[in-house]
N, C-alpha and C positions, 0 to 999 in steps of 0.2 A: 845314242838317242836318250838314254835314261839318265845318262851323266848333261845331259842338253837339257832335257826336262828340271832336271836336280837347279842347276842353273839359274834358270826363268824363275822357276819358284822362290828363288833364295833372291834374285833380286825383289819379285815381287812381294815377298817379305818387308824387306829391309823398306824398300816404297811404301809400303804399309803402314810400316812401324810410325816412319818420317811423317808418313797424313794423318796418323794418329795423334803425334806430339806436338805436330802444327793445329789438329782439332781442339787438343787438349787445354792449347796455348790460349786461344782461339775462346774458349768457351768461357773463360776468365770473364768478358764482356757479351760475348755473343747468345743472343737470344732474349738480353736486357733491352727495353722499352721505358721512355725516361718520360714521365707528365707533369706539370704542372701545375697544378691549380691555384687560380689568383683570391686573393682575399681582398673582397674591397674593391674598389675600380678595378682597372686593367693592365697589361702589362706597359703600360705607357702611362703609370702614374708619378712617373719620374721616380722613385722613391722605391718602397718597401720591392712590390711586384716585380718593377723592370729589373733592379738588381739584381733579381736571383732568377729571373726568366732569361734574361743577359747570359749569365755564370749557366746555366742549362744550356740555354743553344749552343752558346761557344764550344763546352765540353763536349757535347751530341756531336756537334758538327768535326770536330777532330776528331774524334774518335769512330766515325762513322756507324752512329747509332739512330734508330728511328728516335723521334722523340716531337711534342705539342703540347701546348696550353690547354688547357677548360677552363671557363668562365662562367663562373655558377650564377643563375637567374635573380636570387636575390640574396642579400646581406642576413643570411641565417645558416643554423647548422643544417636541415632539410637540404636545404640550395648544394652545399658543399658535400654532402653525402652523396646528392644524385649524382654530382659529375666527377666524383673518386668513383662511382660502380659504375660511371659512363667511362670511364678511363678503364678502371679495369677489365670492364668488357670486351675493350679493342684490343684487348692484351698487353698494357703496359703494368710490367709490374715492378717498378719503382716509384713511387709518386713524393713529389716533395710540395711544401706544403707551407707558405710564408705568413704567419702569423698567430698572434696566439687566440685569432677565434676559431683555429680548426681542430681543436680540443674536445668541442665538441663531437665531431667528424670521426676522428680519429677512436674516441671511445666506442663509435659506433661499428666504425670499417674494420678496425685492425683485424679483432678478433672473427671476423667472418673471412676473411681473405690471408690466409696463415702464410701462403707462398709471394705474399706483395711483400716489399718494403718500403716503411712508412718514415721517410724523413723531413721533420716538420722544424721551422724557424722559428724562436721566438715562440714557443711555447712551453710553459713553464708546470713544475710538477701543481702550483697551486689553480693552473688552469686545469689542468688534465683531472685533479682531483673535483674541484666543485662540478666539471661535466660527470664524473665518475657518481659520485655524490649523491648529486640531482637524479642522474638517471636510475637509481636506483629507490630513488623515493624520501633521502633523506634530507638533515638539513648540515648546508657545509656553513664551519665559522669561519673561514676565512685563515686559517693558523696550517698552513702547509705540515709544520712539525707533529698536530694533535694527530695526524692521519697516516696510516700506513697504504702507500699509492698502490701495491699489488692486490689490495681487497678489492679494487675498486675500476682498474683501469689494466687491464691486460696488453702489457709494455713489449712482451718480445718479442715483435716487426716492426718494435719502433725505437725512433731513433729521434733525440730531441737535442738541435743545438740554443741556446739562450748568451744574453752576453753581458756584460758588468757596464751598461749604457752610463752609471754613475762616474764611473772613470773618464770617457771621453766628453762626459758635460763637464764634469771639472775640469779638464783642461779649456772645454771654448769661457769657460766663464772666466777659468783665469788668465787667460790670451785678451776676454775682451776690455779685461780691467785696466791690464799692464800697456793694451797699446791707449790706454786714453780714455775709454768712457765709463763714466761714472752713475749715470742712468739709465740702467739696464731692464728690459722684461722677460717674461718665459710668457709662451700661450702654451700650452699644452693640449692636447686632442681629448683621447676619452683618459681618465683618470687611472688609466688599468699601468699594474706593477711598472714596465717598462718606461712608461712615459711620467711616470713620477720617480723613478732614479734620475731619469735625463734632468729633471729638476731639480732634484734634492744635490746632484751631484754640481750643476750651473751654480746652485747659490753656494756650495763649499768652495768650490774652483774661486769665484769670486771673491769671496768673503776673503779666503785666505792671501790675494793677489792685494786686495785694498790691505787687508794688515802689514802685508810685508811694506805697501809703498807707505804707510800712517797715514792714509786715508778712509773717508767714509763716503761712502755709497748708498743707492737706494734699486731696490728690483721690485716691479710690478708680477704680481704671478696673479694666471688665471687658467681653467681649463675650459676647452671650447666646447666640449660635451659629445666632439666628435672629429673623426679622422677627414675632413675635409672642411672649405673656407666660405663664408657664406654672407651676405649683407648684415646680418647682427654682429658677425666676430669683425668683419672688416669696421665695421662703426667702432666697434672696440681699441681699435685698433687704431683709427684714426685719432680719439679720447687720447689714447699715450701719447704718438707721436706728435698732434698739435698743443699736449702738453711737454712736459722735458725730457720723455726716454727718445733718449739715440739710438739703443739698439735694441732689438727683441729676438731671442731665443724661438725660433715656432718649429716647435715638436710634434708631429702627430701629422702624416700623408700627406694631404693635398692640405690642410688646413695653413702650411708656408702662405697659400696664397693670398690670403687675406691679410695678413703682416704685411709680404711683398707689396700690395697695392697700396695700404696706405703709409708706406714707409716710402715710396716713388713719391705721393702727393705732398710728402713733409721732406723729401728730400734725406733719410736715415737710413739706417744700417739695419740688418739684418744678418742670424746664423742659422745657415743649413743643419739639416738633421739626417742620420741613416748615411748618408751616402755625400759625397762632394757636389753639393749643389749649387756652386757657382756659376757653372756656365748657363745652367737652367735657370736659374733666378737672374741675374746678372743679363743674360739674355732675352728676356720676355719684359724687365722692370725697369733693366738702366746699368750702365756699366760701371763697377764697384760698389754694387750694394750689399753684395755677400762678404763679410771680412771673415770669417771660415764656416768652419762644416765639423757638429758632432758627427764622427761617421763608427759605424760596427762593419767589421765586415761579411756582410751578406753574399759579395761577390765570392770572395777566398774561402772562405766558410762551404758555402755550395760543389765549389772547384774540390776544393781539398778530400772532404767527404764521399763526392763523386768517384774520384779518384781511386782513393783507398778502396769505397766497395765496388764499385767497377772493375776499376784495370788488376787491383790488386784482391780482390777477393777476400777483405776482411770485415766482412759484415758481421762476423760475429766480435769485433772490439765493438762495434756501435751498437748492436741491438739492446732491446731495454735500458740506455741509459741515457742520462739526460746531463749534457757536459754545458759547465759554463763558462762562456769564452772571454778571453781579455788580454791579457800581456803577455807577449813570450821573450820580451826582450826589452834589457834596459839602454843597450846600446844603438838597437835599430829600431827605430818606432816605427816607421813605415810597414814591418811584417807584424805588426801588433793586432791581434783583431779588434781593437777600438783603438780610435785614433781621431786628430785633427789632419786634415790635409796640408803634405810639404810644400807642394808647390801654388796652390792656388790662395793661401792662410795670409793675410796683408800683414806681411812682418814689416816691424819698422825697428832701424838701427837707433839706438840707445834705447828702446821701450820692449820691444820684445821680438827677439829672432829665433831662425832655426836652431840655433846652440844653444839658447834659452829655453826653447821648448824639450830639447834634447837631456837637458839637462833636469828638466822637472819629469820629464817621465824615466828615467833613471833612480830619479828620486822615491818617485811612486814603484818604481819595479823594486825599486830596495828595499821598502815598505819604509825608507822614513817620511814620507807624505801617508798618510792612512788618509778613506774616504770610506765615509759610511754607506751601507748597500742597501738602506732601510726605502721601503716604498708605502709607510705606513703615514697615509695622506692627514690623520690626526697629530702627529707632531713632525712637523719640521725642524729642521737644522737649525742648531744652535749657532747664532754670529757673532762676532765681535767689534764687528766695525761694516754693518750692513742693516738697514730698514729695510724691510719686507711686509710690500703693502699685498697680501693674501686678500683675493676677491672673489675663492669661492670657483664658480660654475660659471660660465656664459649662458648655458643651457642643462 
Protein backbone atom coordinates (compact mmCIF):
# COMPACT_ATOMS: atom_id res chain seq x y z
CA UNK A 1 0.00 0.00 0.00
CA UNK A 2 2.74 2.49 0.86
CA UNK A 3 4.80 1.61 -2.13
CA UNK A 4 1.01 2.28 -4.11
CA UNK A 5 0.68 5.48 -2.23
CA UNK A 6 4.75 6.43 -2.96
CA UNK A 7 3.55 5.89 -6.72
CA UNK A 8 0.38 8.14 -6.99
CA UNK A 9 2.28 10.80 -5.48
CA UNK A 10 5.25 10.61 -7.59
CA UNK A 11 3.12 10.77 -10.68
CA UNK A 12 1.20 13.49 -9.16
CA UNK A 13 4.44 15.16 -8.96
CA UNK A 14 5.64 14.89 -12.16
CA UNK A 15 1.67 16.15 -13.34
CA UNK A 16 2.48 18.92 -11.29
CA UNK A 17 5.59 19.83 -12.26
CA UNK A 18 4.28 19.36 -16.32
CA UNK A 19 1.17 22.15 -15.16
CA UNK A 20 3.52 24.28 -13.80
CA UNK A 21 5.94 24.53 -16.91
CA UNK A 22 2.93 24.64 -19.14
CA UNK A 23 1.63 27.66 -16.54
CA UNK A 24 5.01 29.01 -16.65
CA UNK A 25 4.90 29.02 -20.52
CA UNK A 26 1.65 30.23 -20.29
CA UNK A 27 2.16 33.30 -18.33
CA UNK A 28 4.71 34.71 -21.06
CA UNK A 29 1.26 36.37 -22.50
CA UNK A 30 -1.44 35.36 -20.11
CA UNK A 31 -3.03 37.72 -17.98
CA UNK A 32 -1.98 40.72 -20.73
CA UNK A 33 -5.10 42.93 -21.82
CA UNK A 34 -4.18 44.85 -25.03
CA UNK A 35 -6.19 48.74 -25.72
CA UNK A 36 -6.01 51.00 -27.88
CA UNK A 37 -6.57 54.42 -27.90
CA UNK A 38 -7.29 56.37 -31.24
CA UNK A 39 -5.90 59.74 -31.74
CA UNK A 40 -7.90 61.85 -33.92
CA UNK A 41 -11.04 60.21 -35.65
CA UNK A 42 -11.37 56.66 -35.38
CA UNK A 43 -10.24 53.45 -36.21
CA UNK A 44 -11.53 53.80 -39.75
CA UNK A 45 -9.55 56.73 -40.61
CA UNK A 46 -7.93 54.81 -43.29
CA UNK A 47 -4.61 56.06 -42.01
CA UNK A 48 -2.76 56.60 -38.73
CA UNK A 49 -5.54 54.74 -36.41
CA UNK A 50 -6.72 51.86 -38.49
CA UNK A 51 -3.15 50.76 -39.10
CA UNK A 52 -2.25 50.04 -35.80
CA UNK A 53 -5.77 49.09 -34.62
CA UNK A 54 -5.54 46.55 -37.67
CA UNK A 55 -1.68 45.27 -36.27
CA UNK A 56 -3.68 45.06 -32.46
CA UNK A 57 -6.67 42.90 -33.36
CA UNK A 58 -4.69 40.70 -35.79
CA UNK A 59 -2.09 39.98 -32.93
CA UNK A 60 -4.99 39.75 -29.98
CA UNK A 61 -6.79 37.56 -32.12
CA UNK A 62 -3.91 34.91 -32.78
CA UNK A 63 -2.70 34.87 -29.90
CA UNK A 64 -5.92 34.67 -28.11
CA UNK A 65 -5.70 37.69 -25.97
CA UNK A 66 -8.69 40.12 -24.73
CA UNK A 67 -8.18 43.16 -26.32
CA UNK A 68 -10.49 47.03 -27.66
CA UNK A 69 -10.29 50.46 -28.61
CA UNK A 70 -11.24 53.73 -26.61
CA UNK A 71 -12.12 56.68 -28.46
CA UNK A 72 -11.63 59.72 -26.33
CA UNK A 73 -14.53 62.56 -26.51
CA UNK A 74 -12.57 65.07 -27.65
CA UNK A 75 -9.10 66.14 -29.54
CA UNK A 76 -7.29 67.01 -26.18
CA UNK A 77 -4.88 65.68 -23.61
CA UNK A 78 -8.11 65.59 -20.77
CA UNK A 79 -10.08 63.42 -23.50
CA UNK A 80 -7.09 60.84 -23.84
CA UNK A 81 -6.31 60.62 -20.09
CA UNK A 82 -9.87 59.67 -19.26
CA UNK A 83 -9.98 56.70 -21.63
CA UNK A 84 -6.17 55.40 -20.76
CA UNK A 85 -7.63 55.32 -16.87
CA UNK A 86 -11.13 54.08 -18.64
CA UNK A 87 -8.79 51.42 -20.11
CA UNK A 88 -6.95 50.88 -17.30
CA UNK A 89 -9.66 50.27 -15.04
CA UNK A 90 -11.18 47.31 -16.93
CA UNK A 91 -7.68 45.96 -16.47
CA UNK A 92 -5.91 46.29 -19.61
CA UNK A 93 -2.52 46.72 -18.97
CA UNK A 94 -0.89 47.42 -22.20
CA UNK A 95 -2.05 50.39 -23.83
CA UNK A 96 -0.59 51.52 -27.32
CA UNK A 97 -1.09 54.81 -28.21
CA UNK A 98 -0.79 56.17 -32.13
CA UNK A 99 0.36 59.61 -32.23
CA UNK A 100 2.38 62.25 -31.12
CA UNK A 101 -0.52 64.03 -29.28
CA UNK A 102 -0.59 61.42 -26.53
CA UNK A 103 2.55 63.08 -25.04
CA UNK A 104 0.67 64.76 -23.27
CA UNK A 105 -1.31 61.68 -21.76
CA UNK A 106 1.48 59.78 -21.27
CA UNK A 107 3.28 62.38 -18.99
CA UNK A 108 0.41 62.28 -17.05
CA UNK A 109 -0.58 58.30 -16.84
CA UNK A 110 2.62 56.60 -16.89
CA UNK A 111 3.82 57.52 -13.70
CA UNK A 112 0.42 56.85 -11.86
CA UNK A 113 0.07 53.31 -13.30
CA UNK A 114 3.83 51.74 -12.84
CA UNK A 115 2.49 48.03 -13.72
CA UNK A 116 0.69 49.40 -17.35
CA UNK A 117 2.86 49.38 -20.26
CA UNK A 118 2.89 52.46 -22.21
CA UNK A 119 3.60 51.89 -25.90
CA UNK A 120 3.15 54.97 -28.02
CA UNK A 121 3.66 55.67 -32.04
CA UNK A 122 5.07 58.46 -33.36
CA UNK A 123 5.87 60.29 -30.39
CA UNK A 124 9.00 61.91 -30.08
CA UNK A 125 11.37 62.86 -27.21
CA UNK A 126 10.62 66.68 -28.35
CA UNK A 127 6.86 65.94 -27.77
CA UNK A 128 7.25 64.21 -24.42
CA UNK A 129 9.57 66.99 -23.30
CA UNK A 130 7.32 70.33 -24.17
CA UNK A 131 4.36 68.18 -22.30
CA UNK A 132 6.88 67.43 -19.48
CA UNK A 133 7.89 71.13 -19.61
CA UNK A 134 4.66 72.76 -19.75
CA UNK A 135 3.41 70.62 -16.99
CA UNK A 136 5.68 71.67 -14.81
CA UNK A 137 5.27 75.36 -15.34
CA UNK A 138 8.08 76.17 -17.42
CA UNK A 139 8.89 77.49 -20.76
CA UNK A 140 10.04 74.68 -23.53
CA UNK A 141 12.42 76.22 -26.61
CA UNK A 142 11.67 73.86 -28.69
CA UNK A 143 15.65 72.27 -28.88
CA UNK A 144 15.07 68.47 -27.86
CA UNK A 145 19.05 68.59 -27.16
CA UNK A 146 18.89 71.86 -24.59
CA UNK A 147 16.72 69.30 -22.25
CA UNK A 148 17.50 66.40 -20.30
CA UNK A 149 13.94 64.20 -20.86
CA UNK A 150 14.31 62.22 -17.33
CA UNK A 151 13.84 65.68 -15.41
CA UNK A 152 10.85 65.97 -16.75
CA UNK A 153 8.99 63.04 -18.05
CA UNK A 154 9.03 59.68 -16.18
CA UNK A 155 10.01 57.06 -19.31
CA UNK A 156 10.16 53.58 -17.50
CA UNK A 157 6.55 51.94 -18.73
CA UNK A 158 7.18 53.58 -21.76
CA UNK A 159 7.95 52.70 -24.75
CA UNK A 160 8.28 55.13 -27.82
CA UNK A 161 8.49 53.92 -31.42
CA UNK A 162 9.27 57.21 -34.11
CA UNK A 163 10.45 56.81 -37.74
CA UNK A 164 12.82 58.77 -40.36
CA UNK A 165 9.34 59.72 -42.56
CA UNK A 166 12.32 61.90 -44.53
CA UNK A 167 13.46 58.67 -46.14
CA UNK A 168 10.33 57.41 -47.49
CA UNK A 169 9.18 60.92 -48.86
CA UNK A 170 12.42 61.07 -50.67
CA UNK A 171 11.74 58.21 -52.32
CA UNK A 172 7.91 59.18 -53.49
CA UNK A 173 9.32 62.53 -54.54
CA UNK A 174 12.00 60.78 -56.32
CA UNK A 175 9.65 58.06 -58.04
CA UNK A 176 7.37 61.04 -58.73
CA UNK A 177 9.98 62.94 -60.83
CA UNK A 178 11.57 59.90 -62.68
CA UNK A 179 8.09 58.55 -63.80
CA UNK A 180 7.36 61.97 -65.54
CA UNK A 181 5.86 64.88 -63.61
CA UNK A 182 7.44 67.88 -63.18
CA UNK A 183 4.76 69.72 -61.25
CA UNK A 184 4.69 68.66 -58.21
CA UNK A 185 2.91 69.81 -54.54
CA UNK A 186 3.11 68.68 -50.79
CA UNK A 187 -0.17 69.81 -48.47
CA UNK A 188 0.82 68.99 -45.20
CA UNK A 189 -1.55 68.76 -42.11
CA UNK A 190 -0.47 70.33 -38.80
CA UNK A 191 3.25 71.52 -39.22
CA UNK A 192 4.40 69.31 -36.21
CA UNK A 193 8.14 67.45 -36.68
CA UNK A 194 6.83 64.39 -38.49
CA UNK A 195 4.91 65.91 -41.28
CA UNK A 196 7.51 68.29 -42.08
CA UNK A 197 10.37 65.61 -42.70
CA UNK A 198 7.59 63.89 -45.02
CA UNK A 199 8.34 67.26 -46.78
CA UNK A 200 11.44 68.32 -46.39
CA UNK A 201 12.35 64.61 -47.48
CA UNK A 202 9.55 65.03 -50.85
CA UNK A 203 11.48 68.08 -52.01
CA UNK A 204 15.31 66.17 -51.61
CA UNK A 205 13.75 62.85 -53.28
CA UNK A 206 12.73 65.17 -55.89
CA UNK A 207 15.28 67.69 -56.35
CA UNK A 208 17.81 65.01 -56.50
CA UNK A 209 15.56 62.69 -59.40
CA UNK A 210 15.31 66.22 -61.70
CA UNK A 211 19.31 66.54 -61.17
CA UNK A 212 20.04 63.29 -62.11
CA UNK A 213 17.51 63.52 -65.26
CA UNK A 214 19.05 67.75 -66.02
CA UNK A 215 15.96 68.90 -65.48
CA UNK A 216 13.93 71.60 -63.59
CA UNK A 217 10.95 71.28 -61.60
CA UNK A 218 8.59 73.27 -59.67
CA UNK A 219 6.61 72.10 -55.91
CA UNK A 220 3.89 74.01 -54.46
CA UNK A 221 4.26 73.42 -50.46
CA UNK A 222 1.48 74.35 -48.06
CA UNK A 223 0.26 73.17 -44.47
CA UNK A 224 -3.35 72.80 -43.83
CA UNK A 225 -3.21 73.64 -40.27
CA UNK A 226 -4.77 70.27 -39.58
CA UNK A 227 -5.04 66.59 -39.74
CA UNK A 228 -8.23 66.30 -41.81
CA UNK A 229 -9.87 67.91 -45.37
CA UNK A 230 -12.09 70.63 -45.49
CA UNK A 231 -13.91 73.31 -48.14
CA UNK A 232 -10.94 75.87 -47.70
CA UNK A 233 -7.80 73.16 -48.22
CA UNK A 234 -10.14 71.47 -51.12
CA UNK A 235 -10.36 75.33 -52.72
CA UNK A 236 -6.70 75.12 -52.27
CA UNK A 237 -6.48 72.41 -53.94
CA UNK A 238 -8.57 72.96 -56.66
CA UNK A 239 -6.01 76.56 -57.25
CA UNK A 240 -3.05 73.86 -58.10
CA UNK A 241 -4.59 71.46 -59.98
CA UNK A 242 -6.78 73.91 -62.36
CA UNK A 243 -3.37 75.49 -62.48
CA UNK A 244 -0.31 73.07 -63.63
CA UNK A 245 0.62 70.73 -60.50
CA UNK A 246 -0.03 67.06 -61.71
CA UNK A 247 0.53 65.73 -58.56
CA UNK A 248 0.22 66.49 -54.75
CA UNK A 249 1.94 64.85 -51.90
CA UNK A 250 -1.15 65.22 -49.03
CA UNK A 251 0.45 64.29 -45.81
CA UNK A 252 -1.44 64.56 -42.76
CA UNK A 253 -4.86 61.87 -41.90
CA UNK A 254 -7.91 62.44 -43.58
CA UNK A 255 -6.62 65.94 -44.98
CA UNK A 256 -5.61 63.07 -48.48
CA UNK A 257 -9.05 64.07 -49.00
CA UNK A 258 -9.22 67.24 -49.99
CA UNK A 259 -6.35 66.73 -52.58
CA UNK A 260 -8.24 63.41 -53.63
CA UNK A 261 -11.38 65.69 -54.67
CA UNK A 262 -10.04 68.13 -56.37
CA UNK A 263 -7.41 66.07 -58.17
CA UNK A 264 -10.83 63.75 -59.59
CA UNK A 265 -12.27 67.30 -60.72
CA UNK A 266 -8.71 68.15 -62.79
CA UNK A 267 -8.34 64.76 -63.69
CA UNK A 268 -4.41 64.40 -61.45
CA UNK A 269 -2.48 62.40 -59.47
CA UNK A 270 -1.96 62.03 -56.18
CA UNK A 271 0.65 60.32 -53.19
CA UNK A 272 -0.51 58.42 -50.38
CA UNK A 273 0.83 58.85 -46.87
CA UNK A 274 1.42 56.39 -43.75
CA UNK A 275 0.20 53.53 -45.08
CA UNK A 276 -0.68 52.15 -48.98
CA UNK A 277 -3.46 54.23 -49.92
CA UNK A 278 -4.32 53.23 -53.09
CA UNK A 279 -7.07 51.22 -52.94
CA UNK A 280 -8.70 53.74 -50.54
CA UNK A 281 -8.18 56.66 -52.69
CA UNK A 282 -8.19 54.99 -55.89
CA UNK A 283 -11.49 53.60 -54.66
CA UNK A 284 -13.61 56.42 -53.46
CA UNK A 285 -11.92 59.06 -56.36
CA UNK A 286 -11.11 57.13 -59.64
CA UNK A 287 -9.10 54.34 -60.56
CA UNK A 288 -5.21 55.42 -60.96
CA UNK A 289 -5.12 58.27 -59.06
CA UNK A 290 -2.73 57.13 -56.53
CA UNK A 291 0.77 56.63 -58.36
CA UNK A 292 2.28 55.56 -54.74
CA UNK A 293 2.34 55.71 -51.04
CA UNK A 294 4.92 57.29 -48.38
CA UNK A 295 4.31 54.40 -46.04
CA UNK A 296 6.19 53.98 -42.23
CA UNK A 297 5.26 51.04 -40.92
CA UNK A 298 2.82 51.30 -38.25
CA UNK A 299 1.46 47.81 -39.09
CA UNK A 300 4.98 45.83 -38.51
CA UNK A 301 6.16 48.21 -36.06
CA UNK A 302 2.93 47.39 -33.54
CA UNK A 303 3.22 43.28 -34.75
CA UNK A 304 6.96 43.21 -33.99
CA UNK A 305 6.85 45.10 -30.44
CA UNK A 306 3.79 43.19 -29.50
CA UNK A 307 5.46 40.33 -30.01
CA UNK A 308 8.70 40.75 -28.34
CA UNK A 309 6.81 41.92 -25.24
CA UNK A 310 4.04 39.57 -25.26
CA UNK A 311 5.00 36.22 -26.55
CA UNK A 312 8.62 36.91 -25.68
CA UNK A 313 8.71 38.69 -22.51
CA UNK A 314 11.30 41.46 -23.33
CA UNK A 315 9.79 44.45 -22.10
CA UNK A 316 12.65 45.37 -20.45
CA UNK A 317 14.73 45.93 -24.14
CA UNK A 318 11.90 48.54 -24.68
CA UNK A 319 11.14 50.35 -21.53
CA UNK A 320 12.39 53.98 -21.40
CA UNK A 321 13.45 54.13 -24.85
CA UNK A 322 12.54 55.86 -27.55
CA UNK A 323 13.88 53.98 -31.04
CA UNK A 324 13.90 55.46 -34.33
CA UNK A 325 12.74 53.41 -37.18
CA UNK A 326 13.79 53.18 -40.89
CA UNK A 327 15.93 50.82 -42.84
CA UNK A 328 17.05 47.43 -42.01
CA UNK A 329 17.94 46.59 -45.39
CA UNK A 330 19.44 47.52 -48.54
CA UNK A 331 18.72 44.53 -50.39
CA UNK A 332 14.95 43.87 -49.34
CA UNK A 333 13.04 47.22 -49.10
CA UNK A 334 9.83 45.56 -48.54
CA UNK A 335 10.89 44.67 -44.63
CA UNK A 336 12.16 48.43 -44.29
CA UNK A 337 10.14 50.27 -41.82
CA UNK A 338 9.66 53.30 -44.34
CA UNK A 339 9.06 52.44 -47.69
CA UNK A 340 7.15 53.06 -51.03
CA UNK A 341 4.69 50.27 -51.90
CA UNK A 342 6.05 47.26 -54.45
CA UNK A 343 3.20 46.37 -55.73
CA UNK A 344 0.66 49.07 -56.05
CA UNK A 345 3.82 52.22 -56.91
CA UNK A 346 2.81 52.76 -61.01
CA UNK A 347 6.24 51.65 -62.32
CA UNK A 348 6.98 52.39 -65.65
CA UNK A 349 9.72 50.66 -67.89
CA UNK A 350 12.42 52.90 -69.06
CA UNK A 351 11.35 55.69 -66.33
CA UNK A 352 11.32 54.08 -63.14
CA UNK A 353 10.85 50.34 -61.94
CA UNK A 354 11.17 48.02 -59.15
CA UNK A 355 15.03 47.50 -59.70
CA UNK A 356 15.29 51.28 -59.94
CA UNK A 357 13.83 51.70 -56.77
CA UNK A 358 15.75 48.72 -55.46
CA UNK A 359 18.51 50.13 -56.19
CA UNK A 360 18.18 53.82 -54.78
CA UNK A 361 17.29 52.33 -51.56
CA UNK A 362 20.56 50.32 -51.43
CA UNK A 363 21.90 53.27 -52.19
CA UNK A 364 20.42 55.07 -49.21
CA UNK A 365 21.05 51.97 -46.93
CA UNK A 366 24.73 52.43 -48.10
CA UNK A 367 24.63 55.93 -47.00
CA UNK A 368 25.75 57.12 -50.45
CA UNK A 369 22.46 58.90 -50.89
CA UNK A 370 22.33 61.05 -47.47
CA UNK A 371 18.90 62.89 -46.67
CA UNK A 372 18.48 65.39 -44.12
CA UNK A 373 16.20 64.69 -40.97
CA UNK A 374 15.77 68.38 -40.25
CA UNK A 375 12.08 69.42 -39.37
CA UNK A 376 13.01 72.83 -38.80
CA UNK A 377 10.06 74.61 -40.65
CA UNK A 378 12.37 78.08 -40.84
CA UNK A 379 14.77 76.73 -43.35
CA UNK A 380 14.14 74.35 -46.03
CA UNK A 381 16.05 72.26 -48.16
CA UNK A 382 18.48 73.50 -50.24
CA UNK A 383 17.81 72.63 -54.29
CA UNK A 384 19.54 72.70 -57.32
CA UNK A 385 17.27 72.19 -59.99
CA UNK A 386 13.80 72.87 -58.18
CA UNK A 387 11.45 76.17 -57.37
CA UNK A 388 9.65 75.98 -54.25
CA UNK A 389 6.75 78.05 -54.15
CA UNK A 390 6.43 78.00 -49.98
CA UNK A 391 2.70 79.31 -49.07
CA UNK A 392 2.99 79.31 -45.48
CA UNK A 393 -0.54 78.04 -43.60
CA UNK A 394 -3.88 77.34 -45.14
CA UNK A 395 -5.11 77.93 -41.61
Amino acid sequence: MKRFISIILAVAMIVCCFALVGCKKDDTKSGNKIAMITDYGDITDESFNQATWEAVKAFCEENKLTYNYFKPTGDNTESRVAMIEKAVGEGYNIIVMPGYAFAGAIVETAPKYKDVKFFALDVAKGDLLEAGVTAKGEKYDYNPDNWDLSKYVDMSNVYCAIYQEELCGYMAGYAAVKLGYTKLGFLGGMAVPAVVRYGYGFIQGADAAAKAMNIYIKINYVYGGQFFGDADITAKMDTWYQGDTEIVFACGGGIYKSAAEAAKKAGKKVIGVDVDQKAIIDGAYGAGMTVTSAMKGLAPTTKDTLTDIVLNGNWSKYAGKISTLGLVSGDDPTINYVQIPMESTQWAEGKFTQNDYKALVKAMFDGTIKVSNSSDTNNMPKTTNTTISDQGRIK
